[in-house]
C-alpha positions as CSV (number, residue, x, y, z in Angstrom):
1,X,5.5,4.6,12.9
2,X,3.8,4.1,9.2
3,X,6.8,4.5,7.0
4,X,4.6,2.6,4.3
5,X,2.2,4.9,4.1
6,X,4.3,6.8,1.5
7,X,5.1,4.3,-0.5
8,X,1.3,2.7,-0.6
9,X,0.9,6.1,-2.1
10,X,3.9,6.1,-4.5
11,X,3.2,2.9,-5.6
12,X,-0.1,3.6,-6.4
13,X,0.6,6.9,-8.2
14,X,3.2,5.4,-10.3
15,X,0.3,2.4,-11.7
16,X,-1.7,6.0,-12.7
17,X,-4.3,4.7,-9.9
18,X,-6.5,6.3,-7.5
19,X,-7.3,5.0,-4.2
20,X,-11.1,3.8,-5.3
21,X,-9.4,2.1,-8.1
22,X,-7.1,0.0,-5.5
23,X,-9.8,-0.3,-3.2
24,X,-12.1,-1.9,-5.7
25,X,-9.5,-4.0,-7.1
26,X,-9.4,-5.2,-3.3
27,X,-12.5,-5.2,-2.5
28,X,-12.0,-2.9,0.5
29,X,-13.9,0.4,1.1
30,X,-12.6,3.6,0.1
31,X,-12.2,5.2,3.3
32,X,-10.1,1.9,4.6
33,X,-7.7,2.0,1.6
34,X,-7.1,6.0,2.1
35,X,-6.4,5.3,6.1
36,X,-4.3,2.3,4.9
37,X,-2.4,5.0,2.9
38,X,-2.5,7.9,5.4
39,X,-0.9,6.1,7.7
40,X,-4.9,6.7,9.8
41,X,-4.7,2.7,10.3
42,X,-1.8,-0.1,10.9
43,X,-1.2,-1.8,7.8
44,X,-2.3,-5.5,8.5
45,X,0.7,-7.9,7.5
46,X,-1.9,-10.3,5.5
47,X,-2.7,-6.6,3.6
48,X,0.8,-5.6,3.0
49,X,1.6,-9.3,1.5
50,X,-1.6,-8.6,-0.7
51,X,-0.1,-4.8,-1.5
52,X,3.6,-6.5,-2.6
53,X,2.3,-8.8,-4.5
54,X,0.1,-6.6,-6.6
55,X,2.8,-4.2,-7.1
56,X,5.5,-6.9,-7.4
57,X,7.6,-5.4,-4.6
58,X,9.1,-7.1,-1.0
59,X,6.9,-6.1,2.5
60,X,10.5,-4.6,3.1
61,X,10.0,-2.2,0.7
62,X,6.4,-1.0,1.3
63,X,7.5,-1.3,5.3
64,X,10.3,1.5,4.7
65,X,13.2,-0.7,5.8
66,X,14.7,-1.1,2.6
67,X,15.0,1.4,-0.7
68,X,15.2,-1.9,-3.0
69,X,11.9,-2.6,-4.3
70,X,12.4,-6.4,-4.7
């Protein structure tokens, strides 16, 4: 399942971001980020390691498997 597409999208929201800002900042295409975040795609590990570090929280966290953000 993609528990983390929720929290991609919280995480983002709470930075006041949209998902063309992330993309750019990540040099990823628009429509990848938004199926990154809608759950459309499976999150790549080396992406979700890029994801936690820019929003300074653990892969647990943006997997779903834990509700402590570090």
């Amino acid at each position: 399942m993609n528990r983390y597409k929720n929290r991609l999208r919280d995480l983002r929201e709470d930075r006041d971001l949209t998902q063309a800002e992330v993309a750019k900042i990540f040099f990823l295409q628009t429509t990848q980020y938004r199926r990154y975040e809608n759950g459309e795609s499976d999150l790549p590990l080396e992406w979700a390691k890029k994801f936690a570090d820019f929003y300074k929280v653990s892969i647990d966290y943006i997997a779903g498997l834990t509700n402590d953000k570090k």
